[in-house]
N, C-alpha and C positions, 0 to 999 in steps of 0.2 A: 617037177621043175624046181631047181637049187633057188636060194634066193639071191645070187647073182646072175641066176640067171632073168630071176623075173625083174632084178632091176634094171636088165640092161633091157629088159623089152617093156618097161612103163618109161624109160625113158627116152627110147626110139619112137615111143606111140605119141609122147608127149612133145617131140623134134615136131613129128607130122602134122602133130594138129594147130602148131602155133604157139604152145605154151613158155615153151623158154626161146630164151636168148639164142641166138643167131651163135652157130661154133666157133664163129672164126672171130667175134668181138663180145670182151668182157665185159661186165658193170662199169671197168672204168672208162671204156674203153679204151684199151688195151689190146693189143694183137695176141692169137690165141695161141702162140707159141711164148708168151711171158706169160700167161695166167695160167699154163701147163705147169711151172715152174713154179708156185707156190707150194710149199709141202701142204700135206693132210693125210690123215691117219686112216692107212688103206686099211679095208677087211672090217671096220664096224661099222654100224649103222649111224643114221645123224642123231646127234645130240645137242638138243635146245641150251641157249646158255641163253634167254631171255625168253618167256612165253607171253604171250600177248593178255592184257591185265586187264578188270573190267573198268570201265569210263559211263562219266556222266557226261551228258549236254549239257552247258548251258548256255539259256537262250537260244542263237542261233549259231554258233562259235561249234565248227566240226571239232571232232576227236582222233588222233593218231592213233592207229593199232600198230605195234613193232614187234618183231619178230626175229631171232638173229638164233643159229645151227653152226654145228662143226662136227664132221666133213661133209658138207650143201655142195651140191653141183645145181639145185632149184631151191627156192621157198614159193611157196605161194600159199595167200589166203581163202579161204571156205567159207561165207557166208552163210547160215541160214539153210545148209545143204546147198547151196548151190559154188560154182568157183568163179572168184573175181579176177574180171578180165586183166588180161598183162599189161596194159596200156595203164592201169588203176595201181599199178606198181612201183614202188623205188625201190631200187634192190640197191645195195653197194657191198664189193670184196674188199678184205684190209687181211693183213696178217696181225694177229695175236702176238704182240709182242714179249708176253710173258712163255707161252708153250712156242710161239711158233708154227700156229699152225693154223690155216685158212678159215675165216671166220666169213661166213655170209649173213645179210642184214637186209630184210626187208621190210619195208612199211607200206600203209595205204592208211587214208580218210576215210571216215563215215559221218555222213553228212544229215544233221537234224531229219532233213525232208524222207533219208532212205528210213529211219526208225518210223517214220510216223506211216509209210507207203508200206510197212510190213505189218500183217493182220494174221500171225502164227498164233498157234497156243503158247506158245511161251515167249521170252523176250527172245530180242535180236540178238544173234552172238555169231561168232566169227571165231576162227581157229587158222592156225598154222600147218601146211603139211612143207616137210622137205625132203628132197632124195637125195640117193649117193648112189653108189654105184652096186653095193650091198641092197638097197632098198631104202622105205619110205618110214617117217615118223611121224605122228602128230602130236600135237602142242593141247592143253587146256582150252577150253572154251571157255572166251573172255565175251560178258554180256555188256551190252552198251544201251544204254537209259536215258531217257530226258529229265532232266533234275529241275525240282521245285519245289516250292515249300508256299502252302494256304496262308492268307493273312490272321486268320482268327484263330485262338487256341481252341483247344478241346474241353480244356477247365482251367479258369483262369483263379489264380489264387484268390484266398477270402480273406478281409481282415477279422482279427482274433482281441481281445480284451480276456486277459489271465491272471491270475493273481501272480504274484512273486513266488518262485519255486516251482511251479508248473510246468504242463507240459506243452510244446505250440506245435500244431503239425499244419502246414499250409501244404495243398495238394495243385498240383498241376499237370496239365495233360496238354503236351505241345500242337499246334498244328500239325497236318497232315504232309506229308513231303518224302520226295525222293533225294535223294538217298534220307534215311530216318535223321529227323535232328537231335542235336547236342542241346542238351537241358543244361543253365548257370543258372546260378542265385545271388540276388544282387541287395542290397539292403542300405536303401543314401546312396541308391548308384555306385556303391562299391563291391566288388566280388566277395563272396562270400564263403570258406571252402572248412568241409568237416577237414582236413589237411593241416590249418593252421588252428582251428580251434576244438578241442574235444569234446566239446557239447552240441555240438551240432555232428546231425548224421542227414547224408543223403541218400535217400534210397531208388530202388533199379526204377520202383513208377514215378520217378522223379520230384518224391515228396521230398521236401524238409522237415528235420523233424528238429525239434530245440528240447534238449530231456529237461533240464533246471532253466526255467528263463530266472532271468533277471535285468533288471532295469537297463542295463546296456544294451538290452535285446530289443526294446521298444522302437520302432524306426517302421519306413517304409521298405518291403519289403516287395521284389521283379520278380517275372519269371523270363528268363530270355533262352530265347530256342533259336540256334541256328544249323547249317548246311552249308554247302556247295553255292548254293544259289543265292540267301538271303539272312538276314538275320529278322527275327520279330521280337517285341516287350508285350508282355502282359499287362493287366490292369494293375495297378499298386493296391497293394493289400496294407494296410496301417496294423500293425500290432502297437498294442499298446499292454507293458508290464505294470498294474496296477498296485498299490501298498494301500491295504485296510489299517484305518487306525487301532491305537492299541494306546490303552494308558499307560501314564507312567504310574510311579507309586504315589502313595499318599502322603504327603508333606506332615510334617510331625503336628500334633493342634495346637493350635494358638493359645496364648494365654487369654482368660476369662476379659472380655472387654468391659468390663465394669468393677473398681475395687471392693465394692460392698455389695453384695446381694445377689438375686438371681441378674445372667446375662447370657453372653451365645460365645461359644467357641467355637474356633472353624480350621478345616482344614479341606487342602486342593488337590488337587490332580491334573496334568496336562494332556490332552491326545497328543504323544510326541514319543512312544512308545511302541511303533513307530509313529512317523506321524503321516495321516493320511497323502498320498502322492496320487498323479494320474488319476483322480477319479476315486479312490477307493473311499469304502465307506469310515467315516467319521463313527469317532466312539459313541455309543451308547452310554445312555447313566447320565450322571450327574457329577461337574466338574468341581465342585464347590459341597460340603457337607456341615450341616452346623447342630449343634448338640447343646444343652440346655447346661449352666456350671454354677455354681452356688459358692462366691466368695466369703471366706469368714468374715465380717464386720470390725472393726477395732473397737476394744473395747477399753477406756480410759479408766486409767485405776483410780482406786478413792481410799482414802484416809481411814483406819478404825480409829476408836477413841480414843482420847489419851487415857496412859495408864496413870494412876496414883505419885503424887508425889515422891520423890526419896525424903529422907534425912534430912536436917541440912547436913552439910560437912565443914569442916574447919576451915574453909576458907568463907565462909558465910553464905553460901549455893545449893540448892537444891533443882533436882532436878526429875525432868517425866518424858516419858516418850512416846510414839504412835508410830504403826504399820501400814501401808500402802496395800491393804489387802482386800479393802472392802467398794468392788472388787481390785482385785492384781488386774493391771494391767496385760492384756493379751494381743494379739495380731493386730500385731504395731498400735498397737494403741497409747495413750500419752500416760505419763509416770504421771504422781500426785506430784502438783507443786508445793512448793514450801519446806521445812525444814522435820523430818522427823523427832527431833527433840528439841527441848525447850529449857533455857535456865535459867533461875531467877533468884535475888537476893533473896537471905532469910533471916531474918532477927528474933529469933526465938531466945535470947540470951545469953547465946553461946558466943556472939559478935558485938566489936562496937563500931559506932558510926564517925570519929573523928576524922580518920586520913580521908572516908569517902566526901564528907562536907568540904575538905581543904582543896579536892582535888576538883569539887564541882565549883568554888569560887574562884581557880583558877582560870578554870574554860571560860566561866561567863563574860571574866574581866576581859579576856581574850578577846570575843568575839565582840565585846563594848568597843575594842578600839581599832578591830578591823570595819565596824561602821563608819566610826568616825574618819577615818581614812580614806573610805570609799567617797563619803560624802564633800571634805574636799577637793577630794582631785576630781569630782563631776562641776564644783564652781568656777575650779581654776580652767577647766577644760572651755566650761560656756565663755566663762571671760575675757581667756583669748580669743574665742572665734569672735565674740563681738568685737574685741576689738581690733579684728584683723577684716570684719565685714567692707571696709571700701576697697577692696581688691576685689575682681570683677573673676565670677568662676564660671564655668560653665553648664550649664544644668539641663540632664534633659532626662525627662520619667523612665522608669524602666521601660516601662511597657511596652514604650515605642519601640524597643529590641524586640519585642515577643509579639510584633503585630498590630496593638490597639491601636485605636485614634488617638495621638495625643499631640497637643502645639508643643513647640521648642521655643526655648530663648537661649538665642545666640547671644554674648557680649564675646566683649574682647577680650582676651586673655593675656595672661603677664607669659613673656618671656619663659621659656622654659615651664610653665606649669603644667602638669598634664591633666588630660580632658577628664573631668569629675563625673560621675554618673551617679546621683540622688535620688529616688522618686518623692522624698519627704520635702523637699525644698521646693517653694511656689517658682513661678516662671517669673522672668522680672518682662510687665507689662510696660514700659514708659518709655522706651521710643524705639525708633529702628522700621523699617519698610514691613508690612507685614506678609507671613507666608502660614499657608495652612496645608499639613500635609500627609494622607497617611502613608507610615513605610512599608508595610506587607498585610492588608489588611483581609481577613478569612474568611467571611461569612456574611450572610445576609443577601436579597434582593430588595432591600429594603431603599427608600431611595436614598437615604442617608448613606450608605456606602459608596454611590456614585457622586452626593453633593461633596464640595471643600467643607469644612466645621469655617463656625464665625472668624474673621481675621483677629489674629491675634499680633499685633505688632512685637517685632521679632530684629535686634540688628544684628546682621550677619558679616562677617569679614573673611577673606579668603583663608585666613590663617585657622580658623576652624575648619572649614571645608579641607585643609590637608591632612590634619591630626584626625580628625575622623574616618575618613575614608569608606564606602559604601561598602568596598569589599570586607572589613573589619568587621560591620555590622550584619553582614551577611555570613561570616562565618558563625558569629556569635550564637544566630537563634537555628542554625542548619546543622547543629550536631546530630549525628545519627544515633539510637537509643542503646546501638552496639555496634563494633566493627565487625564481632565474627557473627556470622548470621546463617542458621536461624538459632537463637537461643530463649531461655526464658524470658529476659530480657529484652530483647527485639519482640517477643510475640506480643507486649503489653502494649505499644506501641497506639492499636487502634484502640484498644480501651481509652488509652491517655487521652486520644484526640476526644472521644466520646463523653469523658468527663471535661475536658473544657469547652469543648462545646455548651454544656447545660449552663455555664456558669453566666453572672448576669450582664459581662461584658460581650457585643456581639463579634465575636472573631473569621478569621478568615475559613471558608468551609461552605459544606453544602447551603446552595441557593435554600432561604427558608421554605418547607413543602404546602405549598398553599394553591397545589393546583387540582385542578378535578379529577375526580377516580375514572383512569380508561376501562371503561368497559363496553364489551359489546357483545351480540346474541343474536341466536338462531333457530329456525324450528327446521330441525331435520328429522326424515322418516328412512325409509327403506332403501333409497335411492342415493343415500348418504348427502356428500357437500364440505366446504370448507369452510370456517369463520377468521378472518382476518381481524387483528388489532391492525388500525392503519395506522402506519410511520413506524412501528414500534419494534420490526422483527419478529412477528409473535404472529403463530397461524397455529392452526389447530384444524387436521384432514379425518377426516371422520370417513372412513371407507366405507366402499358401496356393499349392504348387506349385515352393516355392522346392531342397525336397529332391524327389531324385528316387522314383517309386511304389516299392515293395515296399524302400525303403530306410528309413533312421533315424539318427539322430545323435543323440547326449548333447552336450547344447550345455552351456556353464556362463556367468555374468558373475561376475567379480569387481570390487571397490573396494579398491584398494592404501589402506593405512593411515596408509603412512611417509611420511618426508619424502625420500626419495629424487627425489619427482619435482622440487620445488619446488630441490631442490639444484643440477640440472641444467639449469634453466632459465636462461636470456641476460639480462645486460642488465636492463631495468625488467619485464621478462614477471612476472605472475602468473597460479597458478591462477588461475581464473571458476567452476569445478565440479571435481569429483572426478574422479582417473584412472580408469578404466573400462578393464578388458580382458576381451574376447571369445571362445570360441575352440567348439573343439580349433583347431591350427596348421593343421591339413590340410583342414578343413573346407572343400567344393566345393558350392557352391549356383548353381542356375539363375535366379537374380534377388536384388537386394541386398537386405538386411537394413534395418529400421528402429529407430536407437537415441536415448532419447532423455536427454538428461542435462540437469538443471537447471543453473541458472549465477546469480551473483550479480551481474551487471552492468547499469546501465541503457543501454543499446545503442543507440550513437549512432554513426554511422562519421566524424564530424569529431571525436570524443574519444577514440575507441579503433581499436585496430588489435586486430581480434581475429581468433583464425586455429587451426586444429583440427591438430595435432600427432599423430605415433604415433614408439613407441620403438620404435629398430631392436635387435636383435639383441645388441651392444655396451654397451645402456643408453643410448645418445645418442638425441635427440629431434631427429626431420628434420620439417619443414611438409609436410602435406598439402594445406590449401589455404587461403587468406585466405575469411572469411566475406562480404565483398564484392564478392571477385570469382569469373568462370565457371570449371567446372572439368570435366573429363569422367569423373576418376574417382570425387566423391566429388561429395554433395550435402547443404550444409548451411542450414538453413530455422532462426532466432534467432528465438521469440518472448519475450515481456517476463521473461518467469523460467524458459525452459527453453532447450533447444537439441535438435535432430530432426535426424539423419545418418542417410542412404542410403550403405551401407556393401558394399562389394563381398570386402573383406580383414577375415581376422579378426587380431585384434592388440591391442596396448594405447593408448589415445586419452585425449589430455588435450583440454579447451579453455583456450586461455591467451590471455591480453590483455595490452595494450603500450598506456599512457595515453599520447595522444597534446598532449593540453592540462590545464591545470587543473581545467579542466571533466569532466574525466572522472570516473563516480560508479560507486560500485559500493554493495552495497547491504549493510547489519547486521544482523543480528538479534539485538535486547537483548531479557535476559533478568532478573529478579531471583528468586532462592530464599532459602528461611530454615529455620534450625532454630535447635534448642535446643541450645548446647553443655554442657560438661560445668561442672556447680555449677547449678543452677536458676535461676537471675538472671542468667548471660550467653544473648546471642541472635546467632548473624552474620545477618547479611543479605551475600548473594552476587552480586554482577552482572556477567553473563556479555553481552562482543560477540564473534558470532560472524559469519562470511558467511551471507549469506541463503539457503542451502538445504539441504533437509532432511539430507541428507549431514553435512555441519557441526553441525546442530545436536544430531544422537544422539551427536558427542562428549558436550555436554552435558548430557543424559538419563542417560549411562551412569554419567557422575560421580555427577551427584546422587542417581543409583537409588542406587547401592552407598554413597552419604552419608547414604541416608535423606529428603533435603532437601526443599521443599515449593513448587511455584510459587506465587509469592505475584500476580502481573499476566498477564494475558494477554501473549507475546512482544510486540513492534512491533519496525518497521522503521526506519531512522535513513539516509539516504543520507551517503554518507563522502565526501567529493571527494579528488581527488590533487593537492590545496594545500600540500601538506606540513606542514601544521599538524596538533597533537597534538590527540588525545582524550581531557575531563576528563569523571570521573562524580565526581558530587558527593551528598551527604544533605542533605536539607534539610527545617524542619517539623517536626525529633523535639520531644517533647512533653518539656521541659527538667526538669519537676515529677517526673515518672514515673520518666524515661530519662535516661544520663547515657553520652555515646561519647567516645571515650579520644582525648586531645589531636592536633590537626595530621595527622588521618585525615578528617576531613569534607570533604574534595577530594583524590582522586587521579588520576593521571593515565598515560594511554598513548602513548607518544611513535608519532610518526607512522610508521614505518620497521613499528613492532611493527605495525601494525592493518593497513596496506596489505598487508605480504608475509607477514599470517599463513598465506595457502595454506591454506584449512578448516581450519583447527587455532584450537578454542577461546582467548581471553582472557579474565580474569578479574580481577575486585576483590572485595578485601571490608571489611563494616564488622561492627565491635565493638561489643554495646552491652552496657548492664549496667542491671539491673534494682532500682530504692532500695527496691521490696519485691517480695514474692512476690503484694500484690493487685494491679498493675498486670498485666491479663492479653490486655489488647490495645495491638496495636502502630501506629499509625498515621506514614506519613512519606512524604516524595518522593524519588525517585532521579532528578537531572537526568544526560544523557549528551547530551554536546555536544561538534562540533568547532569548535575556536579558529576566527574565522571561517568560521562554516559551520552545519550543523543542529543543532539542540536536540530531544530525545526527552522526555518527563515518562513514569517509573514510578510510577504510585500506588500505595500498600503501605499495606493496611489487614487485620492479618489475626489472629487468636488465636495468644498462645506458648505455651500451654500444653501439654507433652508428650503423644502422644494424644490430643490432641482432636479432630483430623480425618483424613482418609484423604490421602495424596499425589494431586495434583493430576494427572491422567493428561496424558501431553504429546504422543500420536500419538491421533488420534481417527480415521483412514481406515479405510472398512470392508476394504482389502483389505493389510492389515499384518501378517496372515500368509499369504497366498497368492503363494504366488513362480512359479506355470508354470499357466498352460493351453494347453488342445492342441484342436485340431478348432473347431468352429463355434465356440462359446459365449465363443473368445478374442478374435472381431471382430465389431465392428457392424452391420457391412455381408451380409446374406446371400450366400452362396456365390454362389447363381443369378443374384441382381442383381448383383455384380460383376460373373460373366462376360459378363450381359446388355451391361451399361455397356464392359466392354474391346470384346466385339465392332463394339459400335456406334461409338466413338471411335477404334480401332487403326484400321481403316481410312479411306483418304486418301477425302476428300470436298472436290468443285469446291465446295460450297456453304460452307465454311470448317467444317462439324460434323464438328470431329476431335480426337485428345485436347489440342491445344494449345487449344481454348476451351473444352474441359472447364478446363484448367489456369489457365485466364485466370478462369473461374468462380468456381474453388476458391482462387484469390490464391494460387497457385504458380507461376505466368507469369514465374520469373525461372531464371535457367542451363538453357532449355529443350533445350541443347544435350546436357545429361546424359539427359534422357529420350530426347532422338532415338536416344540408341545401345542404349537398353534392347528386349529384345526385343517390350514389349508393353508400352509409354509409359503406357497407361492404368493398367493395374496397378502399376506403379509409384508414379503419382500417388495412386492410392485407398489405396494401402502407407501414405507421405506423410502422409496425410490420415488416415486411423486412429490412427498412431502422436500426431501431432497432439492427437484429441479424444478421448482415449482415457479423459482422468480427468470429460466428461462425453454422457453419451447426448446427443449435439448432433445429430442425424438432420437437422434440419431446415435446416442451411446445405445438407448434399448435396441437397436436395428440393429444396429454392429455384432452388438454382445449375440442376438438372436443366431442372427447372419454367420455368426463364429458356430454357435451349437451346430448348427444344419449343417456347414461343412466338417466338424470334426467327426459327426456321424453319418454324412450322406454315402459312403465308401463303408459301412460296416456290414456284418455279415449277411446271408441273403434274406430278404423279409419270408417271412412267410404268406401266400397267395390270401390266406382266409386275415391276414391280420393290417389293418388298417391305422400305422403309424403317422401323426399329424406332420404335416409341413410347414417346416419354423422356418423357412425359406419363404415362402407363400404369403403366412404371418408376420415377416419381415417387410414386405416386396408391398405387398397389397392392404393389408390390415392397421397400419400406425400412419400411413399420410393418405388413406382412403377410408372407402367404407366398406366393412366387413357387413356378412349377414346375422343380423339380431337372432333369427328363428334354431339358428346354430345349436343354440347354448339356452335353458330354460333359464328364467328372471330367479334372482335369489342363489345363485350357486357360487358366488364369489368368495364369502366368508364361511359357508354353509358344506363343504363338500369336509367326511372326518378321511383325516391323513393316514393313507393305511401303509408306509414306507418304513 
């Protein structure tokens, strides 16, 4: 049988059984004498011009299978081996507009429910047969799936911590799913593609791989897998590109710090080489080096003998000379003074003495009648003035320019004469209202600075009071020691004050020191504690572990009172805070001590050079360390108004500063008090500047306790710059009806030398007032304190004068101003257990960077880390630090956060190992700092005691 023959008998079998279309009506329905009329390409077989394609399900959303042949007189679809019914069919005829020539088109559904009701060996598929009148063709078998994709991957990526230039490979294995999914990489939720960057490669098991990281690479990094059916994210993987530090070079050495003899030369180094980033570790070594230098001494020259006379010579001379040899001067040392040679008459016969006799009774006569000339013009001088003495001058002592006590006598002055200024000429005592008064007076708590001196009758007329003028006399003693600052010049400044202070007028300056020595003491053992000076700023934290078990010590602090320290100080140095000394001498502790001393500076390292001192043995004061720069034996941490030292040595510790610009401020604390003096109708008003902390200011408490006196304002703050310009406080506002303040006192003034190198020692003013009756019983006024270019303070003073009328104004409100020691728990914030928790976890060295330097990076003590490197148990140390720090408030929740930050930067790192038991700083966060942790954790003694092996 031909094979048109057997297609016309599969196509007659196919009439019979039902499978095609009806002869007489087409796909379009169309009458079968118009679809005879379509051409088609007799004598070949059919040929597929679209074969049916594989399909996913999804969901429940059937899939079209289509199928289109040319020259078709049938299509129909195959199933699975079996044939799908006609009725399951859309057939449609078109012609080919490009050939022309009869194209047939069939489709059908397959519907989710048929794939899942089929249970073959292999997937559901479906194929195309078509005839012609040649015979039959079949089409590809196209398989149809139900598509999905699992929620959970197979390997979800890990985070990585690398160093810089490394290699990062994060591996991922997508869920399970039909059709297989597309693997992206996403990094900040942005795609990621080896396509736009050449360092990155992605491979067929869908790893990423990074050859060179570097720092741009640090990010979180996806894995997102999708399909047909859904998309999924992976967990976030954190890479983070780490930079280990690296020094830089070594700074050239310093010149020898001493000009004669042995001293230390130094030189630095920075971690900034690079400088540690991300976590990396911090340099090794030592930032700071010093070496021993031996300056040659100067050595002043000295004179040899004279040699032998000459000759004489014809002029009648002779002469000898000497050499600067014994010895020559050397390394800079000072030349001989005096004259190497020497001449001297010589009358050995060869000369005579006439012209020289004529020319010596010449001089004499000379010099007889410039006597006698001197001598009258000193009679004629006194005899005018006598006889010009009934003309009225005006006379008033120096001194009173430069501060002291001194009365004035005002007369009247002539017309046109200007104001005379004498201190040799007495005061004229004989009539006139009397006033007593001092104009800027400096020193003393003596009561004579707060009394008026005896009345001195005094006439006064407005016409003086113009020609004088207060500001005149305020420029006068307000000159600064230089304008360009800082120079030799400006640094002599506090010397100056310090010599006039000694002298036996009492001047304006520190309150005299006649108060008791603060000191106070403790017996701590194993369990550590704190000791407080009360009111003074001054604590001293003694960490837990720091003495050794079944031992004890009676610690004490004291606050030197004198002015010994401020005597010994160089140059422009002043106090910042109070001396402070520590002890016993012998005192041997397993971990440094934490002290903390207030300061009055605002802390700027291009203004000041501030640097922590202790007194040796001798009384002289050697640098410990500059507060800017690394140190390995001492650690000092400056905030706004305190100063925190890690202190290995017990001794006595100043902090001192050295303005390095104009700009440098240190800070005031003004004050005004009042009482009632003696007669019912006088009132002082007292205004006290003192350094800004509490130290300094209980001078001033102690005065006015034992005065009685009343704060009338809450303190304020006045920053003072080191412009060299003085400090006026002025009154202003009295109520002129009521009150009446005694002449040429309503501005007085504190020269710049007194304020800057007061060294905690109070200064004071005061004002006079007097009262026109006894019902005026309130006092209202302002107290301006200003420096000459520079800040202005307002004291408001509104207050009752009537004796007993109200209680003193309390000037210490801390609740712990009398508790000077605790010992055992209740003197740190920090529980025992959770500390130990925290050092264990941090003391040890960890690849993932969680160790105590990002505890310290946490806590913003990330600086001289070099000091912690050498402590036995760096963490303890820091948490010391940090106690002593927040110690005036329950702040629990910086350590919680900073914790709470570690446990999230690290809770996403790479996968633990099962056998390894990494602590929860989350837990330690959550449970341990506002609860109770367990003691049995952690064995007693391991706070300062664990050695650092990082």
């Amino acid at each position: 049988m031909d094979a048109r023959t057997k297609g016309r008998f599969l196509f007659a079998v196919g009439l019979l059984c039902g499978f095609y279309w009806p002869a007489s009506v087409t796909s379009k329905g169309a009458p079968a004498g118009q679809a005879d009329t379509l051409p088609s390409a007799q004598g070949t077989l059919p040929h597929f011009i679209q074969e049916p394609e594989d399909a996913y399900i999804v969901k429940s959303n059937p899939i079209k299978l289509r199928c289109r042949a040319t020259p078709a007189l049938q299509i129909f679809f195959k199933c699975n081996g079996e044939w799908v019914h006609q009725n399951e069919h859309t057939s449609q005829e078109y012609k080919d507009l490009n050939t022309g020539l009869k194209v047939r088109e069939v489709m059908i559904n397959v519907s989710r429910q048929q794939v899942e009701d089929f249970h073959g060996p292999e997937d559901y598929w479906c194929l195309c047969v078509a005839w012609s009148h040649l015979g039959t063709s079949k089409s590809r078998k196209a398989t149809v799936r139900i598509a999905y994709l699992r929620k959970n991957f197979e390997q979800d990526p890990q985070g990585k911590e690398v160093p810089i230039n490394g290699m990062i490979v994060l591996h991922c294995r997508p869920p399970e799913g039909v059709p297989a999914a597309k693997v992206e990489w996403q990094k900040n939720d942005e795609l990621v593609s080896s396509l736009t960057d050449d360092k990155l490669d992605t491979r067929a098991d869908y790893s990423l791989i990074i050859n060179e990281a570097r720092l741009s690479d640090s990010g979180n990094y996806t894995c997102l897998a999708s399909n047909v059916v859904a998309k999924r994210r992976s967990a976030t993987a954190p890479v983070i590109v780490y930079v280990n530090g690296g020094w830089s070079l070594w700074t050239e050495w310093s010149a020898c710090n001493v000009p004669c003899g042995r001293g230390i030369q130094k030189r630095s180094r920075t971690c900034t080489n690079p400088a540690p980033l991300n976590g990396g570790a911090f340099c090794e070594g030592m930032s700071v080096q010093k070496i021993t230098c031996n300056s040659l001494c100067p050595v002043d020259g000295g004179w040899d003998e004279w040699s032998e006379w000459t000759a004489c010579s014809s002029q009648c001379e002779r002469q000898r000379s000497r050499e600067c040899n014994s010895p020559a001067p050397r390394h800079r040392g000072k030349t001989c003074e005096g004259s190497g040679k020497a001449t001297e008459n010589c009358t050995d016969g060869l000369c005579t003495q006439n012209m020289e006799s004529s020319i010596d009774v010449a001089l004499y006569s000379g010099l007889g009648a410039g006597i006698v000339a001197v001598v009258i013009l000193v009679v004629a001088v006194m005899l005018y003035r006598k006889s010009h003495s009934d003309y009225g001058v005006d006379v008033i002592d120096s001194s009173a320019l430069t501060g002291g006590f001194q009365s004035f006598n005002f007369k009247t002055t002539r017309q046109g004469n200007p104001l005379l200024l004498n201190s040799s000429m007495p005061p004229d005592m004989t009539v006139g209202r009397t006033y007593s008064t001092p104009l800027c007076f400096h020193d003393g708590a003596d009561k004579e600075l707060f009394d008026p001196l005896p009345d001195i009758k005094v006439k006064v007329q407005s016409s003086f009071m113009v020609s004088l003028g207060v500001a005149e006399r305020a420029e006068f003693h307000a000159k600064a020691p230089g304008e360009s600052y800082p120079q030799d010049l400006s640094c002599d400044f506090c010397s100056t004050v310090d010599k006039r202070n000694k002298g036996p007028l009492t001047l304006n300056g520190p309150l005299s020191g006649s108060r008791e020595q603060l000191r106070t003491s403790g017996v701590f053992g194993h369990v550590g504690g704190r000791l407080v000076v009360p009111n003074t700023g001054v604590s001293l934290l003694v960490p837990h572990g720091a003495v050794a078990e079944n031992m004890s010590w009676e610690m004490c602090m004291v606050i030197n009172q004198g002015e010994a320290s401020a005597q010994t100080l160089e140059g422009c140095e002043i106090l910042l805070g109070p001396e402070v000394t520590y002890g016993p001498s012998g005192l041997d502790l397993f971990c440094p001590v934490a002290m903390t001393v207030a300061h009055c500076a605002e802390v700027d390292a291009e203004n000041w050079n501030i640097q922590l001192k202790r007194k040796t043995q001798d009384g002289k004061w050697e640098e410990v360390m500059s507060v800017e720069e690394e140190s390995a034996s001492c650690y000092c941490l400056m905030d706004s108004s305190s100063c925190h030292l890690l202190l290995d040595q017990p001794g006595s510790y100043a902090l001192v500063g050295e303005p390095l610009t104009q700009a440098a401020v240190k800070r005031l604390k003004l004050a005004v008090f009042g009482s009632v003096e003696a007669g019912a109708l006088n009132y002082s008003l007292r205004v006290y500047c003192v350094d800004d902390t509490p130290h300094a200011f209980q001078g001033v408490v102690a005065a006015e306790t034992s005065r009685g006196g009343q704060l009338l304002e809450e303190p304020k703050t006045l920053p003072f710059r080191a412009n060299t310009f003085s400090l006026q406080v002025s009154i202003q506002d009295v109520p002129q009806f009521l009150w009446s303040i005694k002449p040429f006192t309503t501005c007085q003034e504190f020269s710049f030398p007194q304020v800057w190198c007061s060294n905690q020692q109070p200064l004071h003013c005061a004002f006079q007032l007097e009262r026109y009756s006894p019902a005026a019983a309130q006092l209202s006024c302002k107290i301006s304190v200003r420096q000459v270019k520079g800040h202005e303070q307002i004291l408001q003073v509104y207050t009752a004068v009537a004796e007993g009328e109200k209680e003193p104004v309390p000037f210490f409100m801390q609740t712990d101003c009398t508790v000077t020691s605790q010992t055992g728990p209740k003197a740190f914030k920090i529980p025992l257990s959770i500390r130990q928790r925290i050092c264990a976890t941090f003391d040890t060295a960890n690849a993932k960077g969680k160790d105590w330097q990002l505890l310290a990076q946490k806590l913003h003590l990330d600086r001289n880390l070099g000091y912690f490197a050498k402590q036995r148990s760096p963490s303890a140390v820091i948490l010391s630090l940090w106690e002593a720090r927040h110690q005036d408030s329950a702040d629990l929740d910086s350590l919680a956060s900073a914790l709470e930050e570690i446990g999230k930067i690290h809770s996403k790192s790479s996968p633990k190992d099962p056998e390894e038991a990494e602590p929860d700083l989350n837990h330690i966060e959550a449970g341990g700092l506002y609860g109770t942790a367990n003691p049995a954790a952690f064995p007693e003694g391991e706070d300062c005691a664990p050695e650092y092996t990082g």
